[in-house]
C-alpha positions in Angstrom: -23.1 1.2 11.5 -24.0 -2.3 9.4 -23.9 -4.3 13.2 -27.3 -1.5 13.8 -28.8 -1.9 10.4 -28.8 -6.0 11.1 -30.1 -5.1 14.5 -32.6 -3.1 13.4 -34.0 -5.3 10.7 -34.2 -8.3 13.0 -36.3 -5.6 15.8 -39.1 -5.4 12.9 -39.4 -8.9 13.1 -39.7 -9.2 16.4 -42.6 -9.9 18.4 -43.1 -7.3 21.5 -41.5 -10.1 24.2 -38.5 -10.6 22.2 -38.5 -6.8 21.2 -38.3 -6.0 25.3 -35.7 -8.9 25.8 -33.6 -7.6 22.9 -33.7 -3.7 24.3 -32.4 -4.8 27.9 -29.7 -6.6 25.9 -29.0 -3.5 24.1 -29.0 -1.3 27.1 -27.2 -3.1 29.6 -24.8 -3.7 27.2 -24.3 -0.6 25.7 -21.3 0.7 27.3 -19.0 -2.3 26.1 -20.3 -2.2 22.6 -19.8 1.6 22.5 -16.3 1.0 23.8 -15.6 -1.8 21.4 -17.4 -0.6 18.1 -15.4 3.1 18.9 -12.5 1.7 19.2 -12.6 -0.6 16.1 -14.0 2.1 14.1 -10.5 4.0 15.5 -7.9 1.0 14.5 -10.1 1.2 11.0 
């Protein structure tokens, strides 16, 4: 939950390019981050 808050907070500050670049990111890569955050939330 605090990895979104930073990522949200640095989206504001984004211009629209890096906004776009940073989405892809974020949904290409969502499955491994789900998958990793879930499972460290689990261990926790």
């Amino acid at each position: 939950m605090f990895l979104f808050f930073i990522l949200f907070f640095y989206i504001n500050r984004f211009n629209k390019e890096s906004r776009k670049l940073l989405q892809f990111g974020l949904e290409t890569g969502f499955g491994e981050f789900n998958s990793l955050g879930f499972g460290f939330i689990n261990k926790v």
